[in-house]
Biotite code that builds the C-alpha atoms (Angstrom):
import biotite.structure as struc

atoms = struc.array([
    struc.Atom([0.000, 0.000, 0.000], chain_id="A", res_id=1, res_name="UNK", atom_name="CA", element="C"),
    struc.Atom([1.323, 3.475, -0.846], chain_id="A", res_id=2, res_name="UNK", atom_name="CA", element="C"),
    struc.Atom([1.815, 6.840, 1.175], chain_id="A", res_id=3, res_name="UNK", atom_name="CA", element="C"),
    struc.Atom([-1.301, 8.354, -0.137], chain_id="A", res_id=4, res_name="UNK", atom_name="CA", element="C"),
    struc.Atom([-3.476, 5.150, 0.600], chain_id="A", res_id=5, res_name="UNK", atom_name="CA", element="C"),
    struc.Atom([-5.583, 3.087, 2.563], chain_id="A", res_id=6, res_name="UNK", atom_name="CA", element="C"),
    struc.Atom([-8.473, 0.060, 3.015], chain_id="A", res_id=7, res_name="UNK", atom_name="CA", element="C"),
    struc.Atom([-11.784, 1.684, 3.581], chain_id="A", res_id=8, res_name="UNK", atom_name="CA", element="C"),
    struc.Atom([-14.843, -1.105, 3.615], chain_id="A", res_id=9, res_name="UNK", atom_name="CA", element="C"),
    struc.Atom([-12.573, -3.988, 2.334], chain_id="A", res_id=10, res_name="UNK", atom_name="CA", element="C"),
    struc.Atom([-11.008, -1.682, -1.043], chain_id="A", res_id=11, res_name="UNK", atom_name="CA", element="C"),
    struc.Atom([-8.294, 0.447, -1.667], chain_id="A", res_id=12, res_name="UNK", atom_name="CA", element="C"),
    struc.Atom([-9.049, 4.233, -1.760], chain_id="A", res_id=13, res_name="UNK", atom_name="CA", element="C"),
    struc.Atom([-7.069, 7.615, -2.301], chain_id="A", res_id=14, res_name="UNK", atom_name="CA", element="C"),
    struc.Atom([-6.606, 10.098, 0.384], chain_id="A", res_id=15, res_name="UNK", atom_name="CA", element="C"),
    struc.Atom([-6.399, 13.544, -0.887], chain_id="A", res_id=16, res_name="UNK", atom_name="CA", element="C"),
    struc.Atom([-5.356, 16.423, 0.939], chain_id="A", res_id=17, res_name="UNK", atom_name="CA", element="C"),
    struc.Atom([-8.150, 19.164, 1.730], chain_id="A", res_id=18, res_name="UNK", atom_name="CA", element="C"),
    struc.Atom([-8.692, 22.087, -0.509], chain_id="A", res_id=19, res_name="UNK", atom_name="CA", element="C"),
    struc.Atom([-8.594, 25.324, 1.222], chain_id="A", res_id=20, res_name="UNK", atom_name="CA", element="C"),
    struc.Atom([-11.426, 27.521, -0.589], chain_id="A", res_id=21, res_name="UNK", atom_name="CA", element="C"),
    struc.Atom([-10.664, 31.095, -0.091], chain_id="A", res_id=22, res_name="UNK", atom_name="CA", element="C"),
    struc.Atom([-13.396, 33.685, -1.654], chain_id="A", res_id=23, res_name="UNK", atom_name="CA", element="C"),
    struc.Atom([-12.141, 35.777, -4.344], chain_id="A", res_id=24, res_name="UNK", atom_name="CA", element="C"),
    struc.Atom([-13.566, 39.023, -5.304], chain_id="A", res_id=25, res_name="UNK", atom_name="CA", element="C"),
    struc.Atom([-12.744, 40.589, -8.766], chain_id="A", res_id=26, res_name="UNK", atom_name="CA", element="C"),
    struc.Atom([-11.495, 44.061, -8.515], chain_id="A", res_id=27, res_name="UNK", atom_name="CA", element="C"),
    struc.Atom([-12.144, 46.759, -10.989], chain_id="A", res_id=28, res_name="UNK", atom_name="CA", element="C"),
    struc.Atom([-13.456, 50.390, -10.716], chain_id="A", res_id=29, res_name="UNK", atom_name="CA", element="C"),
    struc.Atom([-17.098, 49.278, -10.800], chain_id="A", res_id=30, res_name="UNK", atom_name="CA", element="C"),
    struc.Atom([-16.888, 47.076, -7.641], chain_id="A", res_id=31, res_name="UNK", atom_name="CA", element="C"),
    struc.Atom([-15.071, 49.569, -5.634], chain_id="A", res_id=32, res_name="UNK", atom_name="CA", element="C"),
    struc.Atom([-17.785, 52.205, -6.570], chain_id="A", res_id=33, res_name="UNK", atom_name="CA", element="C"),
    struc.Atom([-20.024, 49.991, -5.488], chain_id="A", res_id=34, res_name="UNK", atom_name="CA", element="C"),
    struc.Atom([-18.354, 49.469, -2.188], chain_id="A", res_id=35, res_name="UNK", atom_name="CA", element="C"),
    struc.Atom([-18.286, 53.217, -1.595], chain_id="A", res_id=36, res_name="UNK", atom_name="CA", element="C"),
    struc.Atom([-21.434, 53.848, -2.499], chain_id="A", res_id=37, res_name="UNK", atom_name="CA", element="C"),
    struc.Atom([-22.750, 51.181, -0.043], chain_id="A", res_id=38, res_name="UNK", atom_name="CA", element="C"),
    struc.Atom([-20.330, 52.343, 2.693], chain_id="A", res_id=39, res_name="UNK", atom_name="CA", element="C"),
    struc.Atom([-21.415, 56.066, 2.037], chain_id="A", res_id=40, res_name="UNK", atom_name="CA", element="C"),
    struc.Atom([-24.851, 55.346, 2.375], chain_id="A", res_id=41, res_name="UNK", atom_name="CA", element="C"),
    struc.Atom([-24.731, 53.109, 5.840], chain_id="A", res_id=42, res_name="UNK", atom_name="CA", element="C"),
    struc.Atom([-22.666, 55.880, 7.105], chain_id="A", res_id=43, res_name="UNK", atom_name="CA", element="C"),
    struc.Atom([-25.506, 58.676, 6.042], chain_id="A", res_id=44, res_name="UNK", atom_name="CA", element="C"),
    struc.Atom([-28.489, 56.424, 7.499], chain_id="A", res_id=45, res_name="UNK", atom_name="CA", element="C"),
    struc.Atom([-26.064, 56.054, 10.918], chain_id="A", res_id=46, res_name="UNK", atom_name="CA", element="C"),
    struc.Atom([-25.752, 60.076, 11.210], chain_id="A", res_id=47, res_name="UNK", atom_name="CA", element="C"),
    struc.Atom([-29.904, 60.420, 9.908], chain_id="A", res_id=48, res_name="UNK", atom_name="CA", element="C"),
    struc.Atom([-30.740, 58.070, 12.736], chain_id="A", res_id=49, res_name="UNK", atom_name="CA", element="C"),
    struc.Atom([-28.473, 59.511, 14.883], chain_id="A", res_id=50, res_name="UNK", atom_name="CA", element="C"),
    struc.Atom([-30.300, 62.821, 14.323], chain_id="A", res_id=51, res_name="UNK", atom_name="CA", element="C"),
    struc.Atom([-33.351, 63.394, 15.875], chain_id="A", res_id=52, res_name="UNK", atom_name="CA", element="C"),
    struc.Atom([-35.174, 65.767, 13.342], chain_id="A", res_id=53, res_name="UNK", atom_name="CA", element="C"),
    struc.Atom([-34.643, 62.974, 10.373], chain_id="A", res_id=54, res_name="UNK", atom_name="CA", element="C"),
    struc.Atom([-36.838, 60.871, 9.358], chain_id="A", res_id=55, res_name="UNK", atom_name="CA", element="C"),
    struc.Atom([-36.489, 57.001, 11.465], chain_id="A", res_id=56, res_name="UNK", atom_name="CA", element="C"),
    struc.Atom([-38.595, 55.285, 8.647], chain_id="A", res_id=57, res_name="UNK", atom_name="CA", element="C"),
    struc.Atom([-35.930, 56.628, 5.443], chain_id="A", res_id=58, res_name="UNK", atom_name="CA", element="C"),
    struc.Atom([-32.889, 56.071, 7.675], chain_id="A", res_id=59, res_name="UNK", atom_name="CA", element="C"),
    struc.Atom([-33.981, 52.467, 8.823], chain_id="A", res_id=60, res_name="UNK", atom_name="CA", element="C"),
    struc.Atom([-34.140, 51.413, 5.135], chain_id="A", res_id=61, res_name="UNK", atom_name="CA", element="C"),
    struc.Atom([-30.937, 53.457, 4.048], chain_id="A", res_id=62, res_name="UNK", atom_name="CA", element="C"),
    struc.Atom([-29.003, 51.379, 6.785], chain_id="A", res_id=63, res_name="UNK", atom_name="CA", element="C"),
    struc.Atom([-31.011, 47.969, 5.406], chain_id="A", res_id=64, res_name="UNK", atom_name="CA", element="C"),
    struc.Atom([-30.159, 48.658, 2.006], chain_id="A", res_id=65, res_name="UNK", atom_name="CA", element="C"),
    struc.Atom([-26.545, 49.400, 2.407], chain_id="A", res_id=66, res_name="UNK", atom_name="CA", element="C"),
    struc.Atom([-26.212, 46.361, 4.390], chain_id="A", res_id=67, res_name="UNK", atom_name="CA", element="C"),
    struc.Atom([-27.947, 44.536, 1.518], chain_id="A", res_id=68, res_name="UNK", atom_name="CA", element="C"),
    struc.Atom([-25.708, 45.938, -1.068], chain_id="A", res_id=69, res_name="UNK", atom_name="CA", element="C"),
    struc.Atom([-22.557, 45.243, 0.545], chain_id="A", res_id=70, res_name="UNK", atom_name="CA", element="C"),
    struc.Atom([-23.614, 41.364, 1.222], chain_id="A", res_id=71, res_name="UNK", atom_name="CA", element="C"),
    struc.Atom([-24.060, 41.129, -2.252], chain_id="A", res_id=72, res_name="UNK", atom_name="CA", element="C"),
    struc.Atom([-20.372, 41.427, -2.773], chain_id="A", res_id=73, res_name="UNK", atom_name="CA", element="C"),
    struc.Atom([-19.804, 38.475, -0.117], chain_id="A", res_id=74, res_name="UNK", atom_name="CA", element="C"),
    struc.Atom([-22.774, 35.648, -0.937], chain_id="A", res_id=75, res_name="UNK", atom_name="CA", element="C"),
    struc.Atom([-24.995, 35.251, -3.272], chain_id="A", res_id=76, res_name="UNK", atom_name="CA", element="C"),
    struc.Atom([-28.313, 37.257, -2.469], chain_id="A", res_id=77, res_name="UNK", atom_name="CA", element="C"),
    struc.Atom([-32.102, 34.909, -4.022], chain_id="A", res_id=78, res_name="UNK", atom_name="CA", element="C"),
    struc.Atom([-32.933, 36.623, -7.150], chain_id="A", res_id=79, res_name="UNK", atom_name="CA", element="C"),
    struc.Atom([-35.387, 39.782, -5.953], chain_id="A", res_id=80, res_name="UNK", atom_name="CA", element="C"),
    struc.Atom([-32.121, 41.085, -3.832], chain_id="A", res_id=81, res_name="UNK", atom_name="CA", element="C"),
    struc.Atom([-30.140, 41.079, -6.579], chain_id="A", res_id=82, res_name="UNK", atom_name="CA", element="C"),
    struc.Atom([-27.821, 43.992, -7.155], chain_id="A", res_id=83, res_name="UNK", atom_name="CA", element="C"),
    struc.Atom([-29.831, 46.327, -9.333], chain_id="A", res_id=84, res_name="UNK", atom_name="CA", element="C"),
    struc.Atom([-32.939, 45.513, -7.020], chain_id="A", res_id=85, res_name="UNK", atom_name="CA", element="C"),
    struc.Atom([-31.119, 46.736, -4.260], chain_id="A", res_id=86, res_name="UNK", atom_name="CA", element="C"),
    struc.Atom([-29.481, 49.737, -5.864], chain_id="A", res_id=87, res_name="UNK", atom_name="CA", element="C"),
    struc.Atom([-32.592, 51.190, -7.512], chain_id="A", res_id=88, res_name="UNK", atom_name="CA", element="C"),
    struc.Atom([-34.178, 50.967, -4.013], chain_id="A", res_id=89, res_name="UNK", atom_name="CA", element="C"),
    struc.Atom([-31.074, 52.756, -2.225], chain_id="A", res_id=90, res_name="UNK", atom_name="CA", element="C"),
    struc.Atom([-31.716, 55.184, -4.927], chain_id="A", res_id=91, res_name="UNK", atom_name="CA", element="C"),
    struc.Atom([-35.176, 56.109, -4.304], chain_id="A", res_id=92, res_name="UNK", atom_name="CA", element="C"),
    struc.Atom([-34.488, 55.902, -0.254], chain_id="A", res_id=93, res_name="UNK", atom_name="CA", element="C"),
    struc.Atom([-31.700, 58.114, -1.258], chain_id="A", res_id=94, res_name="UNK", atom_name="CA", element="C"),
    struc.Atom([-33.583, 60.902, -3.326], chain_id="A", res_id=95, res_name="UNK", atom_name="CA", element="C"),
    struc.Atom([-35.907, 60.683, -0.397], chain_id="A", res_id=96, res_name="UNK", atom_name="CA", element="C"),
    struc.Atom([-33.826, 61.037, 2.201], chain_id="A", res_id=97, res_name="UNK", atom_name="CA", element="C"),
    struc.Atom([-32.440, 64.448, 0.099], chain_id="A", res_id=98, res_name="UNK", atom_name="CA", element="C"),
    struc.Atom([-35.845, 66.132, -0.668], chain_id="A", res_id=99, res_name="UNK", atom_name="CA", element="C"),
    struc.Atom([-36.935, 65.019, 2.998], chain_id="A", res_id=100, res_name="UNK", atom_name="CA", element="C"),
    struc.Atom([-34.025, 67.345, 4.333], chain_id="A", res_id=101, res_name="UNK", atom_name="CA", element="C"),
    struc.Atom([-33.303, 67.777, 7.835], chain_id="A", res_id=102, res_name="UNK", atom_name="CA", element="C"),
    struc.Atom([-30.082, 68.885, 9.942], chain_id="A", res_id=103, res_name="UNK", atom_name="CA", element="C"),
    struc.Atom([-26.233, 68.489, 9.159], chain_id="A", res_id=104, res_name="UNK", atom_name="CA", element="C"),
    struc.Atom([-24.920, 67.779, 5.792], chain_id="A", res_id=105, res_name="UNK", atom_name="CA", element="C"),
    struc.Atom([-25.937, 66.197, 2.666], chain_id="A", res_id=106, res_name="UNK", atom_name="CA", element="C"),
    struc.Atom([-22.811, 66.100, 0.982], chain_id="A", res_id=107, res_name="UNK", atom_name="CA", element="C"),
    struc.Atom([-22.926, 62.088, 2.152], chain_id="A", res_id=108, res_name="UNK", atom_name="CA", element="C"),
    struc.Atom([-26.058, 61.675, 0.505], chain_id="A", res_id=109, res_name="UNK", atom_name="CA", element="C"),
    struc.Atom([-25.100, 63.377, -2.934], chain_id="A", res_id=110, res_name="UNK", atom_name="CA", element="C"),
    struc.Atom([-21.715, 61.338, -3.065], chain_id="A", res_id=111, res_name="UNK", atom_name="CA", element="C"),
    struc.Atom([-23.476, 57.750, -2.680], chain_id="A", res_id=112, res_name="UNK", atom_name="CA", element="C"),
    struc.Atom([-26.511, 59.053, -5.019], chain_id="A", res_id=113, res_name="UNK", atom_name="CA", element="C"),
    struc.Atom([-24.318, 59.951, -7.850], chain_id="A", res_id=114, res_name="UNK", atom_name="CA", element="C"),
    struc.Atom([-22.230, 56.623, -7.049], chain_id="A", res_id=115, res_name="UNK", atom_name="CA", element="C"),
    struc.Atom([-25.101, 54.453, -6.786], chain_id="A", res_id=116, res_name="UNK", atom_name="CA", element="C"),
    struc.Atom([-26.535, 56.184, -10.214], chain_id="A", res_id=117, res_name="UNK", atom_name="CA", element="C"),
    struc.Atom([-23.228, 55.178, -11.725], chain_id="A", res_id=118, res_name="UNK", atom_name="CA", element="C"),
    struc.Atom([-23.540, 51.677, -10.570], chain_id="A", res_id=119, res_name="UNK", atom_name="CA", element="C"),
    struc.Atom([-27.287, 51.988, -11.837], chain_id="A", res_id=120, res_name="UNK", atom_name="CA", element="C"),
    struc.Atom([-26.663, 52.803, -15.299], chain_id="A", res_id=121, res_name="UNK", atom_name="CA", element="C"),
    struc.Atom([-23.315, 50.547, -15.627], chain_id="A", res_id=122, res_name="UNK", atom_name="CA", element="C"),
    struc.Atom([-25.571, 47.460, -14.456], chain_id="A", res_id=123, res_name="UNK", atom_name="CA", element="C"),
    struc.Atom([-28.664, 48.281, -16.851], chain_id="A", res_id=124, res_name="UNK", atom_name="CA", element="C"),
    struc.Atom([-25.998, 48.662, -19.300], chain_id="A", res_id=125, res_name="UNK", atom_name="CA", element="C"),
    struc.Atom([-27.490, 52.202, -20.575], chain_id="A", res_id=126, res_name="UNK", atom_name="CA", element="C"),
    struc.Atom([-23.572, 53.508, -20.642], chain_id="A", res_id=127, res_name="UNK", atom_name="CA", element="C"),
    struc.Atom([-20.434, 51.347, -21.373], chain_id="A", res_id=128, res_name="UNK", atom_name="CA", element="C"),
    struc.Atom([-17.476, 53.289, -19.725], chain_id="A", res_id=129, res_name="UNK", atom_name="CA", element="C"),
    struc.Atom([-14.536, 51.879, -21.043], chain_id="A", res_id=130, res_name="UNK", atom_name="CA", element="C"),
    struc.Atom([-12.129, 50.381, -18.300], chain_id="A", res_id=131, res_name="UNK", atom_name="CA", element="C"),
    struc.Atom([-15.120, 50.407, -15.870], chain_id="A", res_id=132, res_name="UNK", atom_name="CA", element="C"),
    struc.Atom([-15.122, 46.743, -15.610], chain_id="A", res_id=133, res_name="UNK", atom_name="CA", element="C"),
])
């Protein structure tokens, strides 16, 4: 009997070493826009629930949509969370959240809309920026 054998129920069979799966992520312009979009907005719904003159409703589904976008870079989300789902929702909870108003600053919420409108219109596939993906 070799090294890399041995008798299992009366026959000869192959050990093989374990494969170590390690999760890769492909990197390109698109996904980190993505990423900072998704960061940008969890950080505005933190400071709009923080603040007590914001809407709890908007900020509550800012912070569950960001979380939803970022998973989406980690597992595969069932088919009516995908991606664009998600994004087109952060982007309505985002215009919202703008026209709503309140205290402090909305530069947060301008940087992720225009990011998440980027990621929008890259994912429809309304604009091909070259060296985007």
């Amino acid at each position: 009997m070799g090294r890399g054998a041995s008798w299992h129920a009366g026959r000869m069979t192959r050990r093989t070493q374990p494969v170590a799966l390690s999760p890769m992520i492909t990197l390109n312009i698109l996904t980190l826009i993505t990423a900072v979009a998704a960061v940008l907005a969890l950080l505005d719904g933190i400071a709009r629930l923080r603040s007590s003159r914001n809407s709890t409703v908007l900020a509550v589904l800012e912070l569950i949509l960001a979380v939803l976008m970022l998973l989406t870079f980690f597992t595969a989300l069932p088919a009516p969370l995908s991606l664009i789902v998600v994004s087109v929702a952060l982007e309505v909870v985002l215009v919202l959240a703008l026209l709503t108003g309140g205290r402090g600053s909305k530069t947060m919420t301008v940087v992720a809309l225009v990011l998440n409108s980027i990621v929008i219109v890259t994912a429809f596939g309304w604009v091909a920026i070259p060296g985007l993906f």
